[in-house]
C-alpha positions as CSV (number, residue, x, y, z in Angstrom):
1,X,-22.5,-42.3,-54.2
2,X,-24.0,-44.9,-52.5
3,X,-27.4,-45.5,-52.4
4,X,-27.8,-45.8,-48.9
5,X,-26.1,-42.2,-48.3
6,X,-28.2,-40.9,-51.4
7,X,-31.4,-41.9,-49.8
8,X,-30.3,-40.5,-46.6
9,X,-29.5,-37.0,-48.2
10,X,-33.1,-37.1,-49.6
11,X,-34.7,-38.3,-46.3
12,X,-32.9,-35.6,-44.4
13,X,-33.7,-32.6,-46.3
14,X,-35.6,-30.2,-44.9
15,X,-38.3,-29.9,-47.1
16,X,-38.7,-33.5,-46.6
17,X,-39.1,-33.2,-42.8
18,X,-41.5,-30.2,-43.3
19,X,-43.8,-32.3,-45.7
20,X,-44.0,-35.0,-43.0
21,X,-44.8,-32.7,-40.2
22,X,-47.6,-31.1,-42.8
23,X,-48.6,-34.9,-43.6
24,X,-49.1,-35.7,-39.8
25,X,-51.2,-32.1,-39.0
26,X,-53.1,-33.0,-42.0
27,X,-54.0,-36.0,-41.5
28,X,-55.1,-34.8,-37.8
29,X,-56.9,-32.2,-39.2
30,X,-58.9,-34.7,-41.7
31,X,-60.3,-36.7,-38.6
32,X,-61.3,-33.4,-37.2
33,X,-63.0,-32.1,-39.8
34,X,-64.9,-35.7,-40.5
35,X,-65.9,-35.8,-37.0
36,X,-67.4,-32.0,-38.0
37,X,-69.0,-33.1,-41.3
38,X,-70.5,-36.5,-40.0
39,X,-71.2,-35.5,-35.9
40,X,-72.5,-31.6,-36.0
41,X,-73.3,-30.9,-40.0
42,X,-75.1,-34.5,-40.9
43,X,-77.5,-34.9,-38.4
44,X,-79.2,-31.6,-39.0
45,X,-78.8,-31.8,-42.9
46,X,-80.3,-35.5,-42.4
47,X,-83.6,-33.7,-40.8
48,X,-84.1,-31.9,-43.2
49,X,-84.0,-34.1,-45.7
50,X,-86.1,-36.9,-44.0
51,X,-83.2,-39.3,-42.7
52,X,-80.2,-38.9,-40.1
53,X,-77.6,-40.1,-42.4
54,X,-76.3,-39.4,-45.9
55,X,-74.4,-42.5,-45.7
56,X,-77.6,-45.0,-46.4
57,X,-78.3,-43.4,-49.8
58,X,-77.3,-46.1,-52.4
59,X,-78.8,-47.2,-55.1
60,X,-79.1,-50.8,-56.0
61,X,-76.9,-52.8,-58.7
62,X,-78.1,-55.9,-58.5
63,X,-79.3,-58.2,-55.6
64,X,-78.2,-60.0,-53.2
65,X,-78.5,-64.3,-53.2
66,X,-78.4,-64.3,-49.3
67,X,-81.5,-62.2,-49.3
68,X,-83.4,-60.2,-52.0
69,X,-84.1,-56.6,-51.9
70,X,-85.0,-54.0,-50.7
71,X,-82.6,-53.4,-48.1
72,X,-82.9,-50.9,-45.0
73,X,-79.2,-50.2,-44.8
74,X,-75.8,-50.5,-47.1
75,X,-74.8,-52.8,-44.4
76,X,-78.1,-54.8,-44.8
77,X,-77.3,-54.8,-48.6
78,X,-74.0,-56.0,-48.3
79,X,-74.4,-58.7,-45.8
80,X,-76.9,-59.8,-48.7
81,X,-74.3,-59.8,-51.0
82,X,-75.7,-57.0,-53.1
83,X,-74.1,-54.8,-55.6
84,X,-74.5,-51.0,-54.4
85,X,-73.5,-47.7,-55.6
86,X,-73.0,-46.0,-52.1
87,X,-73.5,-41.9,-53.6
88,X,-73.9,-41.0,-50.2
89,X,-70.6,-42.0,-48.6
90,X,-69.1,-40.2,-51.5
91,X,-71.8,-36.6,-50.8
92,X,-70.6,-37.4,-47.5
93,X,-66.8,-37.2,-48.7
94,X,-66.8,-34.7,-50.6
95,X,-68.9,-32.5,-48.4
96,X,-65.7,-33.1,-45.8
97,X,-62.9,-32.5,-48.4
98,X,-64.7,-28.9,-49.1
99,X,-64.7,-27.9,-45.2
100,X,-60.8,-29.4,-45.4
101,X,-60.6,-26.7,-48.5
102,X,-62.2,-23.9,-46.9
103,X,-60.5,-24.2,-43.6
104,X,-56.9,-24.5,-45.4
105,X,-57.6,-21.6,-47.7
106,X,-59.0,-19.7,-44.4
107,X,-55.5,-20.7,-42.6
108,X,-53.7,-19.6,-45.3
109,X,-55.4,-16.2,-46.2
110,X,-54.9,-15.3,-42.2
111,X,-51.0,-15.9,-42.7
112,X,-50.7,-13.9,-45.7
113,X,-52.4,-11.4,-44.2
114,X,-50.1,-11.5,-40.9
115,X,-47.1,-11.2,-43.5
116,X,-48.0,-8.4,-45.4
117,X,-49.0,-6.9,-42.2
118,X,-45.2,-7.5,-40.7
119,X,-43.5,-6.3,-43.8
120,X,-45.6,-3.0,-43.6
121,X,-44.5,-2.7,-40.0
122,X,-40.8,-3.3,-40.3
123,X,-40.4,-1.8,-43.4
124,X,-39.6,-5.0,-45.3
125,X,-40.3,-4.8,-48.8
126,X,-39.5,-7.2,-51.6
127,X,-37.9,-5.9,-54.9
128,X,-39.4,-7.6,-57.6
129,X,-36.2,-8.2,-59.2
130,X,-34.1,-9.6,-56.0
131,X,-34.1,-13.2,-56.6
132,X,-35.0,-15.3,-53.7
133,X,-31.8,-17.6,-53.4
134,X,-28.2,-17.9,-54.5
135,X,-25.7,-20.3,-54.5
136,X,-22.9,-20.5,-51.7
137,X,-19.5,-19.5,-52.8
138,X,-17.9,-22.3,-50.5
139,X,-20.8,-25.3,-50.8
140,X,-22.6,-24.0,-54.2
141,X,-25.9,-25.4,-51.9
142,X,-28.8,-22.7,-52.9
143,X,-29.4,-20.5,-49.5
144,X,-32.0,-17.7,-49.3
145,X,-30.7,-14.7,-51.1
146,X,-30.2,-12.2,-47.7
147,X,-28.6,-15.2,-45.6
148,X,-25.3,-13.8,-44.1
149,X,-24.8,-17.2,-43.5
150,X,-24.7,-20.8,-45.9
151,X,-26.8,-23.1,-43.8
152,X,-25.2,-26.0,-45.0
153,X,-21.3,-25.0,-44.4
154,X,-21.6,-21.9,-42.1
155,X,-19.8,-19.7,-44.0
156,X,-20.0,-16.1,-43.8
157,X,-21.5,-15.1,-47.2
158,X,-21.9,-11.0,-45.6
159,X,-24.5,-9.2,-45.0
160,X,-25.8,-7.1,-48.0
161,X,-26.1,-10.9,-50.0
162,X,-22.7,-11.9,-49.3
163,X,-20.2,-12.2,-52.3
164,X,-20.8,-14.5,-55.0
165,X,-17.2,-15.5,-55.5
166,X,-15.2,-17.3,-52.3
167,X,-13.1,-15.5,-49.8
168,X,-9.4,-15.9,-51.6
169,X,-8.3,-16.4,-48.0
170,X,-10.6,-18.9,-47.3
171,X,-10.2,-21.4,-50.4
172,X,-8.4,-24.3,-50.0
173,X,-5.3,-24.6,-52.2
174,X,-5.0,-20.5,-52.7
175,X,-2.8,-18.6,-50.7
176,X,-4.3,-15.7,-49.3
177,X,-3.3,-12.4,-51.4
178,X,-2.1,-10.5,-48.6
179,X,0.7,-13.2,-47.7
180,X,1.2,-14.3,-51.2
181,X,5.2,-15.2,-51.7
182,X,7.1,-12.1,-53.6
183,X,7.6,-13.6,-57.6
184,X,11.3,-15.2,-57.8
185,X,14.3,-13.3,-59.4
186,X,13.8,-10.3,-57.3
């Protein structure tokens, strides 16, 4: 194969497209939850603890030439030239990446929930033994293991798992048994 037509069958996959889509809503999600950590959560924490912003804790490295220290701000420092260590950008950080944490595990909890809560209600349980895919018979592409259908080739695999071995009327090259020709010297 080519490796233009191999990239394109790992572009197009579909657990490809559903990590882009999860990429984009995360990535969303982050600005939300930044705007929550540094515009609601911040300014009340920063009260508390005598100043309205984590982000001007630093400590200072080493001075500036442009102007020594000490400096009111990280952007006074830096506009110094001063060597920082900016601890509360990263309390600030961190503090976001928990509430990004908390509401995915939150999210996530909620859907489990909703699924168990669906099986109990239709009457769908899993056997532990039941594997969750199989190969196609036609395509050998893995499919989930109750499809009645490949969703790669379309063909009909049944409906209690479909058969693990191809249709003898529908391979290629086989005749089908029921029209196979009489053996000569009859």
């Amino acid at each position: 194969m080519s490796l233009l037509s191999d990239f394109k069958s790992f572009a197009l996959r579909g657990n490809l497209i559903d990590l882009a889509i999860g990429f984009t809503v995360g990535a969303a999600f982050t600005t939300v939850a930044q705007s929550l950590v540094d515009d609601l959560l911040m300014p009340p924490l920063g009260i508390l603890l005598g100043t309205t912003d984590f982000s001007d804790y630093y400590w200072l490295l080493q001075e500036g030439e442009g102007a020594p220290g000490p400096y009111d701000t990280i952007q006074a420092a830096q506009e110094a030239g001063a060597v920082t260590l900016n601890y509360g950008a990263f309390l600030t950080n961190v503090l976001t990446f928990l509430i990004v944490a908390l509401a995915v595990f939150v999210i996530v909890r909620l859907v489990m929930r909703a699924s168990r809560a669906v099986q109990d209600e239709f009457g769908e349980t899993e056997d532990e033994s039941t594997p969750e895919t199989k190969k196609c018979a036609y395509c050998r592409e893995a499919v989930p293991f109750k499809a009645s259908r490949c969703s790669h080739c379309t063909s009909f695999l049944g409906t209690d798992g479909g058969p693990l071995q191809p249709d003898a009327a529908l391979t290629p090259g086989r005749p089908p048994e029921d029209t196979a020709l009489p053996a000569s010297g009859a």
